[in-house]
N, C-alpha and C positions, 0 to 999 in steps of 0.2 A: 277575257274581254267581257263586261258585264252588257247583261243584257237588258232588255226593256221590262215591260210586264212580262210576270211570269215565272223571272229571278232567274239564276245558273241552270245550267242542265251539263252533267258531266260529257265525256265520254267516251264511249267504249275502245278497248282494246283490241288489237292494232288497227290505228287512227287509218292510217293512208286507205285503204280497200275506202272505209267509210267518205272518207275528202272525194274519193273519187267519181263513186258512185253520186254523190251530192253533186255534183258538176257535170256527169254525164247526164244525169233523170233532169237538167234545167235546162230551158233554151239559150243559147248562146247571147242571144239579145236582150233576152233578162234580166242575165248575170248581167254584162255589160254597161246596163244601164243601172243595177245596183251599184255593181263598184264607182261611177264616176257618180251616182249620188252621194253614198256616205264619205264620198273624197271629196265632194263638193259641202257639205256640211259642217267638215272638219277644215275646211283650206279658206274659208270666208265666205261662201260663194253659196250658203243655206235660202236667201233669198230665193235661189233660182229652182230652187227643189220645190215642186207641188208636191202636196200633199197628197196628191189622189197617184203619184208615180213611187211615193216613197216615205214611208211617215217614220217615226222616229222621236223616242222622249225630246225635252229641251234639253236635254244634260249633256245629249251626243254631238250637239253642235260645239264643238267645241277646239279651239287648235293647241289644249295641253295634253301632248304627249303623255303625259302622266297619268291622264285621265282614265278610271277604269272603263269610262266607254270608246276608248280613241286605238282607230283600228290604223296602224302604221302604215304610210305609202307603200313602203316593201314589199309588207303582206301582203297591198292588193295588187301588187304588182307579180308576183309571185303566185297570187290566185289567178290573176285573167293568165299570165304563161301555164298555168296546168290547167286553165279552162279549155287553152288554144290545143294545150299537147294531147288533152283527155277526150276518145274520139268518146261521140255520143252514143245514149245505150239504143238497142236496137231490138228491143225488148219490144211485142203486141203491145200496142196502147192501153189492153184492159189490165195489161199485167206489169205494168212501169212505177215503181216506186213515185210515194209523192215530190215533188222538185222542193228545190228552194222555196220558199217563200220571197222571193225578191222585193216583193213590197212593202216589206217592216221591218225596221233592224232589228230585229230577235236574226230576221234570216243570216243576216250579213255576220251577226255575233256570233251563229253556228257556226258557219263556216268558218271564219277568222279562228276560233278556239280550237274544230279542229286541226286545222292545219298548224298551229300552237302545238296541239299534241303530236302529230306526225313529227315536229320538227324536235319534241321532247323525246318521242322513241326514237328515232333516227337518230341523237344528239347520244343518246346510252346506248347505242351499237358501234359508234364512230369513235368515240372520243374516252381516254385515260390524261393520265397526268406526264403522259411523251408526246402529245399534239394537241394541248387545251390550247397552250400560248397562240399556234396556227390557227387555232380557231377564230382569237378574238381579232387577226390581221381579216381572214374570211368577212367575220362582223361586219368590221370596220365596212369594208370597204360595199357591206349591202348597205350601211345604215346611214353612212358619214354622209355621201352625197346628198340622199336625199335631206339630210339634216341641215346641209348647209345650202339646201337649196339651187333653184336652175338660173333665179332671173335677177342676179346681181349685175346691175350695170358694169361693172368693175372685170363679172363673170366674161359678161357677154361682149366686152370691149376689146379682151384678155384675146379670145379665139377671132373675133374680126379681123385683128390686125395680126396676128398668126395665118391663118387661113383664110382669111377675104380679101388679099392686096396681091401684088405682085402675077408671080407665074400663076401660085394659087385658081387666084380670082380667073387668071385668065382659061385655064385648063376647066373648072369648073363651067363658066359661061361657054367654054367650045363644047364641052360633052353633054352639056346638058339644055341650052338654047336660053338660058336664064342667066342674069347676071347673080354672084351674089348676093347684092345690095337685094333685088327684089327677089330672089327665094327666101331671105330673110323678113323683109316688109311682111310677106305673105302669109309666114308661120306665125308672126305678132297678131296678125288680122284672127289667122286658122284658129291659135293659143287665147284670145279671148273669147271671141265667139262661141267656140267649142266648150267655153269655161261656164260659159253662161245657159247653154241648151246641151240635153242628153242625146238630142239627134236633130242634126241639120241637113237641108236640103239644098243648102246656097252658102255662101259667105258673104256679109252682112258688111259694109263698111267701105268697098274698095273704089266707091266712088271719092271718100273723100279723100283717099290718096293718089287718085285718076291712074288705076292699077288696070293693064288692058285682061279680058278674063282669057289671052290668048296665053298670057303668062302664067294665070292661074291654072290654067289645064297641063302648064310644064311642070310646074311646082308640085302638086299632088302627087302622080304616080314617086316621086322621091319621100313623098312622108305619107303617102295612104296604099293600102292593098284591098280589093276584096277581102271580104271574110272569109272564106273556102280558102282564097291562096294563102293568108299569113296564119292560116291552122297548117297547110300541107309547110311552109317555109319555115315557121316556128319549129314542129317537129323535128323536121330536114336539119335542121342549125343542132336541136337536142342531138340527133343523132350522131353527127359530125362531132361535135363536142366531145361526147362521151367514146368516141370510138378514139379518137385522137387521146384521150387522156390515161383509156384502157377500164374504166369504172365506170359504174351507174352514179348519178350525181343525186345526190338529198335532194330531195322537193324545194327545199328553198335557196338552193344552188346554180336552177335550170336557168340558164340562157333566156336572157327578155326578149324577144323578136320584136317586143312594143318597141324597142329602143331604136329598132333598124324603122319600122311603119308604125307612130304612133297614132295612127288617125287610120277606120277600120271603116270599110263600105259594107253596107247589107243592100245587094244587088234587088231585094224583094223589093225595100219601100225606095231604093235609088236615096241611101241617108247614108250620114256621116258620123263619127260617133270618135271621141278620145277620151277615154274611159279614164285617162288621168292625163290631161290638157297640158301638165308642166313637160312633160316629156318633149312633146312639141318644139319649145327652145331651146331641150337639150341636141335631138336632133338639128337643129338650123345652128347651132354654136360648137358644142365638142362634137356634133357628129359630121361635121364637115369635114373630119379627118377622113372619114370612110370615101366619100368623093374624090380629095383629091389625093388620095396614096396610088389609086390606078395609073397618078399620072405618072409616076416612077422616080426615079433619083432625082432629075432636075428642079419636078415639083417640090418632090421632100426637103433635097437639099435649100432650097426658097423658102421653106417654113421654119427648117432648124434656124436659117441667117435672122429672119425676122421672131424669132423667140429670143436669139440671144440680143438682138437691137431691142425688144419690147423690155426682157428683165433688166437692160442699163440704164433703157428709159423712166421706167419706173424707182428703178433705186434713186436716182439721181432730181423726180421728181419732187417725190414724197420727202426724200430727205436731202436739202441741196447741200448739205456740208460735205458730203462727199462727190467723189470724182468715179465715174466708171469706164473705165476705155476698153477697147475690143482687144482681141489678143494680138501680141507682137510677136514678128518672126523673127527667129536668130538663125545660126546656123550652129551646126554640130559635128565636128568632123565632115564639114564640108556635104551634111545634110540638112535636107532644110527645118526645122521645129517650128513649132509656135508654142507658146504660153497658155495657158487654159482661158476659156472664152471671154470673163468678163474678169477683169484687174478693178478692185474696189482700194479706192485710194481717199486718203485724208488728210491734208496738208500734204501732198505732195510724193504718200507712203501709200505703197500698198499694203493694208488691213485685212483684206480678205480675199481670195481667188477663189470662181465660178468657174466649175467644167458643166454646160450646158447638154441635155439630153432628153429631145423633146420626144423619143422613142413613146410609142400610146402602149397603155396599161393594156394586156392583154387578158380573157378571158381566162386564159388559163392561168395567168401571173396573180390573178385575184384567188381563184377557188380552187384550183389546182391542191392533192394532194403532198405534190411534192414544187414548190412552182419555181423554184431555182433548175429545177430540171424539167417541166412541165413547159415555161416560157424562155428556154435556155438562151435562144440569142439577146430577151431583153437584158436580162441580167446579165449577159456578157458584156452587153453594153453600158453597164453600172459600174462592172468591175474595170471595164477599161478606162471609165470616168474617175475614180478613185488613184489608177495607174497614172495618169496623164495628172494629176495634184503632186502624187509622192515625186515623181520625177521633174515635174517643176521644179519642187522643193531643191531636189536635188542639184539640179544644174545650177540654181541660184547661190548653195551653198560650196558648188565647185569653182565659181566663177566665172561658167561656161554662158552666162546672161545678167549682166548688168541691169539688174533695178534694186531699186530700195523696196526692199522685203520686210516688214515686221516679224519679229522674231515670234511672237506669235499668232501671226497672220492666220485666219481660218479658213481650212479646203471644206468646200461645200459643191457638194453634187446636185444641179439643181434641176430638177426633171419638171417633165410637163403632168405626170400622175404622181399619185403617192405609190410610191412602187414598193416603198418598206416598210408601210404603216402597220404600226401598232406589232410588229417582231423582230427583236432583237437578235433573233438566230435567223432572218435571210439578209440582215447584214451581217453580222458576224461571215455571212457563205459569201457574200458578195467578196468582204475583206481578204478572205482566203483564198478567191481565186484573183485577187489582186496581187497578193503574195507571189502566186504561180506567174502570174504576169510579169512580175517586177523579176523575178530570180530569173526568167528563161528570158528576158528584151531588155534587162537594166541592171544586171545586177552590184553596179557601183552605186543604187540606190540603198541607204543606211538605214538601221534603226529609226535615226531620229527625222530622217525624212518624211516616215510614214505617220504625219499625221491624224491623230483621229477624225475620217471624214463624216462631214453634216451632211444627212440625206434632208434635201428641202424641196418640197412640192413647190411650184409657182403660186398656187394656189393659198399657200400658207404664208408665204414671203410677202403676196398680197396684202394679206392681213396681216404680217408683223409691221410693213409700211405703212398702214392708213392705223397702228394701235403704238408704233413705238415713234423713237427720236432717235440719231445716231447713236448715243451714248446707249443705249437700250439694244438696239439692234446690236453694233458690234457685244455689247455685252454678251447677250444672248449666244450668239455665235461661240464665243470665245469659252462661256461657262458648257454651251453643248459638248464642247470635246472631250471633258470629265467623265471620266469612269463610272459614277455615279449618276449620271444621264444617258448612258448607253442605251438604245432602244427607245428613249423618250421620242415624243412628237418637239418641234423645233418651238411651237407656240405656246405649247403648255410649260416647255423650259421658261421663256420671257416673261407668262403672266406667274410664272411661282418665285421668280430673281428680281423681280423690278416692277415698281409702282407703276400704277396704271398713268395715261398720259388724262388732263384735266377734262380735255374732249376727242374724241374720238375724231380724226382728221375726214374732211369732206374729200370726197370723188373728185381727180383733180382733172380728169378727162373730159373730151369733148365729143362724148358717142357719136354726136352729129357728124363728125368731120371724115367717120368711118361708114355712119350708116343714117343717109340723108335727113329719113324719115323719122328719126328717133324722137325730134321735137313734134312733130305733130300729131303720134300715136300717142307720144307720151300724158300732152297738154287737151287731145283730142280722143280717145279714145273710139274705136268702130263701135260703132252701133250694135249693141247683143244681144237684140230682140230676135226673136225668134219666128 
């Protein structure tokens, strides 16, 4: 990462000692308000950075990626986690190395570069050519998010109606005295406000959505902590992690505790602080999962139903030439079956069949060593996803289920994370223990049954419906099953097979009808003064 005046400065060998000490000899409040400055300079939001809290060439404001002054979300997301983990030094005041410079991006560049190099030495202790391919799934899955961002309407539509309706909603508003509609309102008000100032003392806005501040005081303790507890809860979570997986984890591996509390109280001045403000909506949207899984099966069971009602909804919106129905029951020797979750039909055929599997991407299913055995009941539940296709397959070719089947109709596993992104060897492990599944629960399941299944995020299928047409979509589908796609991501197959669509299709949702307020934050925005 280039720096301001002054030019590069190397450095030394072995990086981490160095990263660490650099974060221990700086105030917590500092750092913190460096990192949401140069993220705030990089994200559009450089208006709000004084110059007397944070100065910086013009070069650095800047949101290309590419840029040699552009310091990746990741990174500082991965910096404030080893700022939280790294206790402070305790060294006599006469005798404390100099701190950051938190005031000029030269400081922010040091650091950034170190931890660059940490993640260079640690990258040549780790890694040969029998677990680079593992690495770039790891990648993926630090960089992708934030690349594709938190605050897509389409995003945030996706998880309301998953996790804000129903039991859901209702379990969330019992346990926690807040509906979700207004824990939500509130993180929009938190998510701008925050965006706009390094440290608040209020939240700025909730008059004009007549928000009582008896709700606001519910809302917080669920997305803020003291500073002392999310350094002692942060570690706590490091620890857990790493004891569960059996290893020490790379520096930019560690567990985000910002994800659980992204909004950080310092008890001294009574302030608030989100040192990267998008996290905010990721917590009020995907982290709504963590809320309401305590409710236990009945709630889950109520999120998988309304995941597999949302992806029929959507295919059927985006593209009305086809038909999506939910699955049919038959019987089987006088047991009961069903059909895989969603039947995607076109003129009156089924095209394609959806085993849904709204199971959440686990910590360990991400960066885990080994994560087919690290998260083993998720991917249990991949490969019983993949089982429940071939044995469709099968019974339809037995004649033990009357429908009109395309002969090459495509099985697609459609989950709520990307759970196989970017490695072809934890499918390939998924398929093999589908194998074991099929031979010891099915074994009048054939060769030609076991189709080659499409692992598809929701999130991707998203965007193959608002970028393709039907003829695109199934395309896509049908050309993924080939041998020479194996391991590919589902969208990079569509845009390398078929022309782009003339415009990109509009957002055909009505956020409002999920979350009241949508029109008036949207058109209205809270006041971000400070």
């Amino acid at each position: 990462m280039a720096r301001g005046r002054g030019g590069n400065r190397d450095v030394p060998k072995p990086a981490l000692p160095i990263l660490k000490m650099m974060l221990a000899d700086t105030k917590d409040i500092d750092l913190l308000t460096m990192f949401w400055a140069v993220h705030a300079i990089q994200d559009e939001r450089a208006e709000h950075v004084k110059k007397n809290i944070f100065a910086y060439p013009p070069e650095a404001a800047t949101t290309d990626m590419m840029s040699p002054y552009a310091a990746y979300p990741w990174d500082l997301e991965t910096l404030i986690t080893l700022t939280l983990n790294e206790p402070k030094s305790n060294l006599l005041p006469w005798r404390v190395r100099p701190p950051v410079n938190t005031r000029d991006f030269n400081g922010i560049a040091d650091v950034v570069n170190t931890l660059r190099a940490v993640e260079d030495d640690q990258s040549a202790e780790r890694l040969d050519n029998t677990n680079i391919m593992l690495e770039m799934h790891r990648i993926g899955h630090r960089q992708f998010q934030w690349q594709n961002g938190f605050q897509h309407p389409v995003d945030i539509y996706r998880y309301l109606y998953v996790y804000g309706q129903g039991k859901c909603a209702t379990y969330f508003e019992q346990t926690n005295g807040i509906s979700v509609t207004d824990f939500v309102t509130i993180c929009f008000v938190l998510f701008v406000t925050m965006g706009a100032n390094p440290w608040t003392k209020k939240l700025n806005g909730l008059a004009l959505i007549d928000m009582d501040d008896a709700l606001v005081d519910r809302a917080l303790p669920l997305v803020s902590g003291e500073l002392w507890a999310v350094r002692r809860e942060s570690l706590t979570l490091l620890q857990k992690v790493e004891k569960g997986l059996g290893v020490s984890l790379p520096a930019i591996y560690q567990p985000s505790y910002l994800r659980v509390k992204p909004v950080i109280r310092t008890a001294v001045h009574n302030t608030y602080i989100a040192p990267l403000p998008s996290l905010i909506l990721l917590r009020a949207t995907v982290g709504l999962y963590y809320d309401i899984i305590k409710g236990g099966t009945p709630v889950l069971n109520d999120a998988n139903a309304r995941f597999e009602e949302y992806a029929r909804t959507t295919l059927t919106t985006y593209c009305p030439g086809f038909e999506a129905s939910p699955a049919v029951k038959y019987v089987v020797k006088k047991n009961p079956v069903e059909t895989p979750d969603v039947l995607l039909k076109q003129e009156g055929r089924i095209v394609a069949v959806f085993e849904c599997k709204a199971t959440k991407l686990t910590f360990e299913a991400q960066y885990g060593d080994d994560p087919v055995e690290n998260a083993r009941s998720g991917y249990e539940q991949m490969a019983k996803a993949v089982f429940q296709l071939w044995k469709f397959f099968s019974h339809v070719r037995r004649g033990l289920v009357e429908l009109d089947v395309a002969e090459d109709a495509a099985p697609i596993v459609l989950t709520m994370d990307a759970w196989t992104q970017m490695s072809a060897k934890l499918r390939a492990r998924i398929i093999r223990q589908a194998e074991q599944l099929a031979a010891d629960k099915e074994p009048e399941i054939e060769a030609e049954d076991k189709r080659q299944p499409i692992f598809c995020s929701i999130q991707d299928l998203d965007e193959l419906l608002l970028t393709s047409d039907e003829e695109h979509l199934l395309g896509a589908f049908k050309v993924a099953t080939q041998d020479k796609y194996i391991g590919w991501g589902i969208r990079q197959i569509r845009e390398r097979e078929f022309p782009p669509l003339e415009e990109r299709k509009k957002f055909a949702f009505d956020l409002a009808a999920l979350f009241p307020w949508w029109g008036k934050l949207k058109d209205n925005p809270p006041d971000a003064a400070g």
